[in-house]
C-alpha positions, -999 to +999 in steps of 0.1 A: -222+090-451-247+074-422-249+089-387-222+059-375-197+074-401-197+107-390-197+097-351-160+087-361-153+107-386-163+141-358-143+122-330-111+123-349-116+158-359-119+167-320-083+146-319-092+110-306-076+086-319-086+055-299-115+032-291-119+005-266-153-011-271-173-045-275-199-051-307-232-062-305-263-058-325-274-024-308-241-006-321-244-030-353-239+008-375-212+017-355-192-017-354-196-015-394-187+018-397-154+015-370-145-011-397-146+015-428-126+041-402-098+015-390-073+040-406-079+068-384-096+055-352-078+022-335-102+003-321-095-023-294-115-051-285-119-060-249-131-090-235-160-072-211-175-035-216-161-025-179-124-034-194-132-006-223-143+019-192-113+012-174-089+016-204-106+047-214-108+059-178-066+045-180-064+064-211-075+102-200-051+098-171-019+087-184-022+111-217-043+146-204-068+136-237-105+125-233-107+084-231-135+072-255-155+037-247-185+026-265-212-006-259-240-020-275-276-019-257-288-027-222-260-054-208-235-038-229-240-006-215-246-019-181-210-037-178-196+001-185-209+017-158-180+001-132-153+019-152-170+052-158-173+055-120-137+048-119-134+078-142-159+101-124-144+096-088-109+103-105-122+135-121-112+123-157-130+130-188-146+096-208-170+099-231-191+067-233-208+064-262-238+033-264-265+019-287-303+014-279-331-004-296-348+014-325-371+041-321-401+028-323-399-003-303-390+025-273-414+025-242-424-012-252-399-032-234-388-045-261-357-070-255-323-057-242-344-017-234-329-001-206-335+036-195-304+046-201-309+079-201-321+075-159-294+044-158-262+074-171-271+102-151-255+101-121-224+085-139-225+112-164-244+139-143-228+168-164-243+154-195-261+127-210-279+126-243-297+103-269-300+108-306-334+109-327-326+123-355-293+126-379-291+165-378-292+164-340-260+139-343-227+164-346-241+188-315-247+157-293-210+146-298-193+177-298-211+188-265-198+158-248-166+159-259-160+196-249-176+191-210-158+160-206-129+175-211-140+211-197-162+195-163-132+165-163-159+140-163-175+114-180-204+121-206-225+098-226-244+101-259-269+067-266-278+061-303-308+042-312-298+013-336-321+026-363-308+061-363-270+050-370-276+035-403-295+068-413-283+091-439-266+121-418-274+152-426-264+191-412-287+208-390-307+232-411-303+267-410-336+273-394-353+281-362-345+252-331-318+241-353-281+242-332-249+244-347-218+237-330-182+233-336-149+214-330-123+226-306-115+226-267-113+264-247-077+275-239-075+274-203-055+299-183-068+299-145-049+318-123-058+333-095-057+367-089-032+392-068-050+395-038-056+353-038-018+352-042-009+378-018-032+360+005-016+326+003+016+341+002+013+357+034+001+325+053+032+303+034+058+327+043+047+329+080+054+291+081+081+274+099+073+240+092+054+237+059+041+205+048+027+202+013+003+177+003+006+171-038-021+152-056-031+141-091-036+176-100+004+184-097+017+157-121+025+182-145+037+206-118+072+190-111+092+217-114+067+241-096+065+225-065+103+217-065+107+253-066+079+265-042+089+238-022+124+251-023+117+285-011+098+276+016+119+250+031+088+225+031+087+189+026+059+169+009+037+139+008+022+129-022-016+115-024-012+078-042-031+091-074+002+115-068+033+092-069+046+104-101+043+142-087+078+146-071+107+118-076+113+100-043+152+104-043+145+143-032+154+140+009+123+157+015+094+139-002+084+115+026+061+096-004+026+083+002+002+094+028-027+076+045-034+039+055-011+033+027+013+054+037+048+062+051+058+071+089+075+101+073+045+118+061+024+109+092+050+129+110+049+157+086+019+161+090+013+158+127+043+181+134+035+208+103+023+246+111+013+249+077-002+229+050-003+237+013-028+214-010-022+213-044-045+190-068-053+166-044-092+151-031-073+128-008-105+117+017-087+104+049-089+135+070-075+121+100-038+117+083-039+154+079-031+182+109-058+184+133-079+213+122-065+247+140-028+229+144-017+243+111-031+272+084-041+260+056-035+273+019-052+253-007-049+252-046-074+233-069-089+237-106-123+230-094-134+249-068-157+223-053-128+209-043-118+237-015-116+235+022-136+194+013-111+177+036-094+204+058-106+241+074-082+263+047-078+298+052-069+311+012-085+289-017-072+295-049-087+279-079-063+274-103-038+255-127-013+233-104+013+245-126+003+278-136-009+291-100+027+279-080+046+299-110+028+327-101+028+322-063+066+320-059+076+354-074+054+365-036+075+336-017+105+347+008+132+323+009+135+302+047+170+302+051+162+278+086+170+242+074+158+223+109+127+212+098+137+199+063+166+187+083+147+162+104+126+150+076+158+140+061+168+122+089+132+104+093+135+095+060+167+080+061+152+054+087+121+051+071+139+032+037+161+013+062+129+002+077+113-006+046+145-026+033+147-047+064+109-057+061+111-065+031+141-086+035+120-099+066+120-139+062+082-153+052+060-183+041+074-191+012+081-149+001+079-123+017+057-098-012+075-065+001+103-084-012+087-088-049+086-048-054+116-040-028+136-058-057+116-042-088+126-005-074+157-002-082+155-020-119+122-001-131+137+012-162+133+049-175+100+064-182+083+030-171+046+032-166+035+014-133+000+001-124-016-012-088-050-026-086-068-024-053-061-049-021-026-052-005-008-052-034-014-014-037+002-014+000+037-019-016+030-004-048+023+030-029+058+026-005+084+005-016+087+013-057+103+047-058+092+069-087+118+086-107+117+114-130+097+106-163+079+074-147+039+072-138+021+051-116-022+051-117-047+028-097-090+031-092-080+062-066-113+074-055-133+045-066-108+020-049-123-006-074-110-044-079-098-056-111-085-020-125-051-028-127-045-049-160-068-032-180-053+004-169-022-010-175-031-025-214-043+015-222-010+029-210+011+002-235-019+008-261-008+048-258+031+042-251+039+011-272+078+020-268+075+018-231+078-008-204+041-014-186+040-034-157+005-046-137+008-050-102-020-069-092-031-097-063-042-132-071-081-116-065-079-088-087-061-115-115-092-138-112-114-110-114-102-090-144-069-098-155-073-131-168-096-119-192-075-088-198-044-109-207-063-126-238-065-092-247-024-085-243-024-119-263-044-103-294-022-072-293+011-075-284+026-081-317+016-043-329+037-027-302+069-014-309+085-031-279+070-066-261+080-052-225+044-060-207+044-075-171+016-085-153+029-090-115+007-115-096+009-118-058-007-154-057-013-155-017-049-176-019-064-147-003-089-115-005-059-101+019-067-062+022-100-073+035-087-100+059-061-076+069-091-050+071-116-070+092-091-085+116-080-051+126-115-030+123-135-055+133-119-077+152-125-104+136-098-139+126-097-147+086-132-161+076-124-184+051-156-185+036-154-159+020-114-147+021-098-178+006-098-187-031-088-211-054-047-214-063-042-211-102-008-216-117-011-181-134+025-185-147+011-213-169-016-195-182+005-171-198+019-198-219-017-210-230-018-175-242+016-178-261+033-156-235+058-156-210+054-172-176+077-170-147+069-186-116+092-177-083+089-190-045+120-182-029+135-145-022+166-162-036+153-158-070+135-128-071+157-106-089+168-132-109+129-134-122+124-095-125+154-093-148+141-124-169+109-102-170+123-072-178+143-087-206+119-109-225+108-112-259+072-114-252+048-103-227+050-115-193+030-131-165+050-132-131+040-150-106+054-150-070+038-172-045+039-147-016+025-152+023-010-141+030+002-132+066+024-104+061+007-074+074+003-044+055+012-024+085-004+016+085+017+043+095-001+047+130-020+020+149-044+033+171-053+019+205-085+008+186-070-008+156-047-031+180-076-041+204-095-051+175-066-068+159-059-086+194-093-099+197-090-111+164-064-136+175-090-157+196-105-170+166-077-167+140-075-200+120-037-190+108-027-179+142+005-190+142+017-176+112-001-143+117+018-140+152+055-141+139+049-121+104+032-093+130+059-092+151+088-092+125+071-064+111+065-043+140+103-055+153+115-036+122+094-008+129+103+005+164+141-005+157+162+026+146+176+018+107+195+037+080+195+030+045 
């Protein structure tokens, strides 16, 4: 076989199964030899090289396995580099694998040359790698498999043109040569006694424990139920988190931070205790002020310790693994005050979220949109956001249930991640309904190329149940939101406003569904249509720009701002009577 034959062939022995790429002349071996491999490694064609990043990037996080993306030379590799950041801030392993020119023509600046080497390694700082020979082929891609997956990051290997279409051959048994095998280390990270002792004795001297789960505890349900349980806590989950604990526990107050819920804010503020578990969430000031509460945290990478609050036992550790072993040293809080008032501040808190959503609005109100989608998400459906307000009501009003996930860019925050991440997650769950919840921005951005993709495959899957949510509000609106209150300055509409599409007849361009809805008469009428179709969907609601994406706390600073962004506010009128419905709903006293 040539080298691009056994890049495949090794990559299914280490278990992947899946490809999400773009050809071009400098993977021109590859491309042939994906062809020859089609039985044992799907390959799915995007429409850009940062789509592939963000499906394998999607891919690693909604399955535990490595994503795989490959690109030809310079522009090809280029486009990736968006996605494999996504995948790097997330901590998930990728393995990107690109093509260069030929050998010899390296160092000449010859056409479509990049340094890729320089260009991949801060992206791929735990390893990055090009080929020069055919025996030096099987250690290059077994060593980035095994850190991707070991360092949870992304790792690149870049093959010259010339050297895939070369006969491959073993490394020699000889002096320099490197042999290496297939096959990922059996973790079992645990801390030891005196760590667990240690945390033990902080948790159990807690009255009010608050615990903070992250993407790290996904696979810790049970665990923190239980530690949670024992200690009488309640818990916030970090949004890269929502599919951590189901929200119909009383005392999981749901998202924290600017796209959070009053509950957590308050379980937080009013906590003596924290307990992290597998979370890098960054806004520090939604967290107890530092010396208000002892702090226990539990992370696999140690890095990750004491990074956002002063903790007083780090253990690194297994989510899962680490709170099995921690509760056998827990002592059971028989005092059910504190988990009895976060009950309580719960119960308001959905009120308060039902009646804004049911808030009245120019034409819909887009709380509405997913206030209605809650309740008739079916089993084990797999939710996407992309970044912008959208991911406002993605993170509060759609409550997770048992067996659902939910993923967005996390630490990346990036535009345009949401259709794509949503395509892997059908691509890896065919039998499962994927839904995309993404603003008219985002759509414009990415998804309207990503749905020609949804187009191509569709008719493989096992089931058709694909929905791409678009907020269509002619508006950047996170950022106008963002720089009327931090900056204190009314919508520019230079730069905020854009072009109205009629997405929903796109779709049928496409030989999809569209659905088109304007009045919150009819918006459960169009999720069910949705739900229920033959075909994949595009849903489009025509929503109000001007509905704020209120934060859990406004500070004096974020309403002066806000108020001096009225002087120059070209949609004042319609800004001043969504605000104050919003706020109305949020100082008056509800239940659910």
């Amino acid at each position: 076989m040539d080298v691009s034959e056994f890049v495949w062939q090794r990559l299914g022995e280490w278990g992947i199964k899946r490809v999400y790429g773009y050809p071009g002349d400098g993977v021109g071996g590859l491309d042939v030899a994906l062809e020859k491999a089609k039985d044992r490694m799907q390959y799915v064609q995007v429409r850009h090289e940062e789509m592939a990043a963000f499906m394998a990037s999607a891919h690693a996080k909604f399955t535990g396995e490595v994503g795989l993306c490959f690109a030809t030379s310079g522009p090809g590799a280029i486009h990736l580099l968006n996605g494999l950041y996504d995948a790097k801030m997330d901590h998930v392993p990728v393995v990107a694998i690109v093509g260069q020119q030929g050998r010899m023509s390296i160092g000449a600046s010859y056409q479509q040359e990049v340094d890729l080497l320089n260009l991949f390694k801060d992206v791929a700082s735990e390893y990055v790698a090009m080929g020069t020979e055919p025996g030096q082929v099987r250690t290059l891609i077994d060593r980035a498999v095994r850190i991707a997956r070991a360092k949870r990051s992304v790792t690149c290997v870049i093959l010259p043109n010339d050297l895939q279409l070369m006969k491959y051959e073993d490394p020699p048994m000889e002096h320099g040569a490197v042999h290496t095998g297939v096959g990922h280390a059996v973790e079992s990270k645990v801390p030891d006694d005196a760590g667990l002792r240690a945390a033990a004795e902080v948790l159990n001297a807690g009255k009010k424990v608050a615990i903070l789960a992250g993407a790290g505890a996904l696979h810790a349900t049970d665990e923190l139920i239980a530690v949670a349980d024992k200690l009488g806590a309640g818990c916030a989950k970090a949004l890269l988190g929502k599919a951590a604990l189901p929200d119909d526990l009383p005392w999981v107050t749901g998202s924290i931070g600017l796209l959070g819920t009053k509950p957590s804010w308050d379980l937080m503020k009013e906590c003596d205790t924290l307990l992290m578990v597998g979370s890098c969430f960054p806004y520090s000031e939604f967290l107890p002020k530092p010396g208000d509460a002892r702090g226990v945290q539990i992370d696999i990478n140690g890095a990750n310790l004491s990074m956002r609050y002063p903790m007083e036992v780090n253990l690194v550790g297994h989510s899962a693994a680490t709170l099995r072993a921690l509760l056998p040293l827990l002592r059971q809080n028989t005092d059910t005050s504190w988990r009895d008032g976060i009950a309580k501040g719960l119960e308001n808190w959905w009120g308060q979220l039902e009646a804004k959503a049911m808030a009245s609005a120019d034409p819909l109100n887009p709380q509405r949109v997913f206030w209605e989608l809650s309740p008739r998400l079916p089993d084990k459906a797999i939710v996407t956001a992309d970044s912008g307000s959208v991911a406002n009501w993605f993170a509060r009003d759609l409550k997770a249930r048992r067996g659902m996930m939910f993923s967005l860019s996390g630490g990346l925050a990036s535009l345009g991640a949401g259709t794509p991440y949503a395509l892997a997650a059908k691509m890896a769950f065919p039998d499962r309904t994927v839904i995309a919840c993404m603003g008219d921005g985002a759509m414009q951005m990415n998804g309207i190329n990503v749905m020609i993709t949804v187009s191509k495959y569709w008719k493989q899957w096992s089931t058709p149940h694909f929905i791409c949510l678009v907020l269509n509000n002619r508006d950047l609106n996170q950022v106008t939101w963002e720089e009327r209150v931090q900056i204190g300055a009314g919508k520019t509409e230079s730069t905020q406003s854009i072009p109205d599409m009629p997405y929903h007849k796109y779709a049928e361009l496409l030989g999809l569904r569209g659905i088109f809805v304007d009045h919150p008469d009819d918006v459960g009428d169009a999720w069910e249509e949705a739900l229920n179709s033959d075909r994949p969907v595009i849903l489009e609601a025509y929503t109000d720009p001007n509905v704020p994406p209120l934060p859990p706390h406004i500070t004096l600073k974020d309403a002066r701002h806000f108020m001096l962004s009225l002087k120059d506010e070209p949609e004042l009128g319609s800004v001043l009577k969504n605000t104050a419905k919003q706020v109305f709903e949020s100082v008056v006293p509800h239940k659910e």
